[in-house]
Backbone as JSON, one array per atom type, in Angstrom:
{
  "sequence": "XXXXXXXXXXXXXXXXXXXXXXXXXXXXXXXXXXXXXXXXXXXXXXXXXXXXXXXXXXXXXXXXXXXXXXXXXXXXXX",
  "N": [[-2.59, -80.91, 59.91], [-3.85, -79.32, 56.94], [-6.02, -80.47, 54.42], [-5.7, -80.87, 50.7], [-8.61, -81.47, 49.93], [-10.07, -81.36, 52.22], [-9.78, -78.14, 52.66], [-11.08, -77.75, 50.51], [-13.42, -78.38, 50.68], [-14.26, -76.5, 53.61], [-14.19, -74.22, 51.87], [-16.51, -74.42, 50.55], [-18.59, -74.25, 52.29], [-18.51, -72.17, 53.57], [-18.97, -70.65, 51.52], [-16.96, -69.56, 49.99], [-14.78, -68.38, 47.53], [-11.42, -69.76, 45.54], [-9.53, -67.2, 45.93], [-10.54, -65.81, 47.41], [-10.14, -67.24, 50.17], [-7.74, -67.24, 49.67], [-7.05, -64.75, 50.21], [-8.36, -63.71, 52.54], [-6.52, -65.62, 54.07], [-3.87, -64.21, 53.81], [-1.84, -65.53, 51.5], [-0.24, -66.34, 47.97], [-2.61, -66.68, 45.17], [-1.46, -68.39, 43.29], [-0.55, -70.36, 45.46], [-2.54, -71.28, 46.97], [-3.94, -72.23, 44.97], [-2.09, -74.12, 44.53], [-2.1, -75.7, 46.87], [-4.75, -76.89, 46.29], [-4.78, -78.71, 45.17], [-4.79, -81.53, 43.34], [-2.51, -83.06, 42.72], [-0.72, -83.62, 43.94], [1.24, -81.71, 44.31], [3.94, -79.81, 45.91], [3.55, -77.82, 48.88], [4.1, -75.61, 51.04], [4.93, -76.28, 54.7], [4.06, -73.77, 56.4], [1.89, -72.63, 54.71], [0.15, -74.16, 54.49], [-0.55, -73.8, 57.25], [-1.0, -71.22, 57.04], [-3.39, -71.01, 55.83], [-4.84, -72.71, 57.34], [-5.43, -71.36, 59.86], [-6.87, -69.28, 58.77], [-9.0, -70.13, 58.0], [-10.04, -71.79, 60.2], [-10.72, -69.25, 61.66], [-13.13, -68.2, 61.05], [-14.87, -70.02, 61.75], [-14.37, -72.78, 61.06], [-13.84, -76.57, 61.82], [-11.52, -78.39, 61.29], [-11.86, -82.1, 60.52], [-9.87, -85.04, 61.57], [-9.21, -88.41, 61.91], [-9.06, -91.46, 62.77], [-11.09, -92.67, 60.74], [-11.42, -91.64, 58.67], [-11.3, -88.19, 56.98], [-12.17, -84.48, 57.56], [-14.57, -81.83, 57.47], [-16.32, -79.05, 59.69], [-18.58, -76.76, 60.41], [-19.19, -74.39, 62.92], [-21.42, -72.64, 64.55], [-20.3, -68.75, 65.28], [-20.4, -67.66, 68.53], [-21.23, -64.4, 69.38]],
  "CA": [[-2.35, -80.52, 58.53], [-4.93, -79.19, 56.05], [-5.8, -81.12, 53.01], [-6.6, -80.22, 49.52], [-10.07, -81.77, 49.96], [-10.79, -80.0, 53.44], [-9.62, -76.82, 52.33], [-11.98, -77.01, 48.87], [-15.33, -78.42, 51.51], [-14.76, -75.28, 53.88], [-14.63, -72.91, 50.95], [-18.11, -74.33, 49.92], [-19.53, -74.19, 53.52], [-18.61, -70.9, 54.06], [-19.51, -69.43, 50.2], [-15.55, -68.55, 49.42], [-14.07, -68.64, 46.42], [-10.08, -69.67, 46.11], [-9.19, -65.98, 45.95], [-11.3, -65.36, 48.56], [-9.4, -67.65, 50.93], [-6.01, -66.73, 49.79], [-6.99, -63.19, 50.86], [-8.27, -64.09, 54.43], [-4.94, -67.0, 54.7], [-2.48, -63.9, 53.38], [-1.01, -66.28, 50.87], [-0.88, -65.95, 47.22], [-3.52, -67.74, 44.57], [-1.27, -69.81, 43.31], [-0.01, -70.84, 46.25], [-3.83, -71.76, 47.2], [-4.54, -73.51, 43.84], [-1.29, -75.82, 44.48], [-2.6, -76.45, 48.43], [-5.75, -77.44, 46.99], [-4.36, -79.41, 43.88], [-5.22, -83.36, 43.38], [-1.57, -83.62, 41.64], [0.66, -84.4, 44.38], [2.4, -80.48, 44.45], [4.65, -79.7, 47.1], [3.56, -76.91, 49.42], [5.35, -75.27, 52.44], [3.75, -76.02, 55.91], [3.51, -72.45, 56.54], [1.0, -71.97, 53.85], [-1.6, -75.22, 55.09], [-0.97, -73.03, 58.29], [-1.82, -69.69, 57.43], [-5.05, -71.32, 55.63], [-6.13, -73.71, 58.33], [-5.6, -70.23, 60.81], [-7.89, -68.44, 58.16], [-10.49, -70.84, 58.18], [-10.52, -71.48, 62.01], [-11.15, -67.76, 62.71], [-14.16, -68.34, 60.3], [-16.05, -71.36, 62.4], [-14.14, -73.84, 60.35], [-13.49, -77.21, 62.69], [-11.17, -79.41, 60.7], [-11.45, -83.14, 61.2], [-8.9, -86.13, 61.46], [-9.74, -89.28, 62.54], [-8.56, -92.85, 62.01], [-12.31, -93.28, 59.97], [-11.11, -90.34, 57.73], [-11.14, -86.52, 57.19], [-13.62, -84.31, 56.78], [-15.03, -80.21, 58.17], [-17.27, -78.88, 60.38], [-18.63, -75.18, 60.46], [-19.69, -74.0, 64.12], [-21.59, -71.15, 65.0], [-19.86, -68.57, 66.05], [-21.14, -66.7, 69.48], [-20.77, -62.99, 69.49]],
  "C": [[-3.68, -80.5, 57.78], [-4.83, -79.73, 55.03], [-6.32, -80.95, 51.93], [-8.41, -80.39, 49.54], [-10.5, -81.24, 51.2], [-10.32, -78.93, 53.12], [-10.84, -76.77, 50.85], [-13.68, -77.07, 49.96], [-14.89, -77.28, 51.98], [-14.72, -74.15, 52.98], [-15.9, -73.37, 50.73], [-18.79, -74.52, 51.25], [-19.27, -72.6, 53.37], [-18.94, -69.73, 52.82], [-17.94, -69.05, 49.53], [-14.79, -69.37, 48.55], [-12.54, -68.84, 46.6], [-9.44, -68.18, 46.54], [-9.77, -65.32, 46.98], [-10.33, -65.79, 50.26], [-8.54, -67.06, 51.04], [-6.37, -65.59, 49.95], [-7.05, -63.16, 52.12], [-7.0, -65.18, 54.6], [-3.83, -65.32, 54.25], [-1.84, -64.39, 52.49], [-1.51, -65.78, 48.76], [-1.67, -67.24, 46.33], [-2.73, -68.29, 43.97], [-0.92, -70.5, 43.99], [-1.41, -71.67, 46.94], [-4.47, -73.26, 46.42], [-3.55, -74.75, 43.81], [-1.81, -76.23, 45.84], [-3.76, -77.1, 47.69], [-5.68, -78.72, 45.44], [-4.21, -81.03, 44.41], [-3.3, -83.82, 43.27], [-0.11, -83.86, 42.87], [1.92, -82.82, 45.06], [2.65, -80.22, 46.07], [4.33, -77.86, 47.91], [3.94, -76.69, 50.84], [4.09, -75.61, 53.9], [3.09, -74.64, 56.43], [2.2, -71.81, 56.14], [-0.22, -72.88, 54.21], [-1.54, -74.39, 55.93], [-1.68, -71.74, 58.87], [-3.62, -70.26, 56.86], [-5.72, -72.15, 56.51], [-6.26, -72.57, 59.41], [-7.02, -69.48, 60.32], [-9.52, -69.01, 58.11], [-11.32, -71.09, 59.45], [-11.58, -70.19, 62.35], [-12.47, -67.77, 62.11], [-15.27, -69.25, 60.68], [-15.59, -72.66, 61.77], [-13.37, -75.12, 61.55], [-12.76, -78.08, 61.42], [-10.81, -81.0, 61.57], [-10.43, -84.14, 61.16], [-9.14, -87.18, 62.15], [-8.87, -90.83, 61.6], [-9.73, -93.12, 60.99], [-11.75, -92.48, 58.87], [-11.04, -88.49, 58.03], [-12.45, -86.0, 57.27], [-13.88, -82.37, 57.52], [-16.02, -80.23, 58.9], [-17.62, -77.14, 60.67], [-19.57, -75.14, 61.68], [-20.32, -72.34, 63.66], [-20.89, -70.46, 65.91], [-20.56, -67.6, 67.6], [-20.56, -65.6, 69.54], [-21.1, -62.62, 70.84]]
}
């Protein structure tokens, strides 16, 4: 599962604005601005899924760990 705070770091690794995301995830911006919302809002798994898909395809490694969370942007090889 993606979390408001790893979804806001890989937008600022990779330069992309929310609207930017929610264009590469498919989803719409408000549906973005409640995924990446402090306040507790309830969003569908579908929608962490299409944005943790969108970020993947982008070099985005999301982490999880018993220490905490956190991103990682790979290069990708062409």
């Amino acid at each position: 599962m993606i979390t408001a705070r790893q979804s806001r770091a890989a937008r600022a690794l990779l330069g992309w604005t929310q609207e930017t995301l929610a264009e590469q995830a498919r989803i719409s911006l408000t549906a973005m601005k409640r995924l990446e919302s402090e306040n507790g809002l309830e969003v569908y798994e579908s929608t962490r899924d299409l944005v943790r898909r969108a970020l993947q395809a982008n070099g985005i490694v999301l982490l999880n760990t018993d220490h905490g969370e956190g991103v990682l942007i790979v290069n990708k090889t062409r």
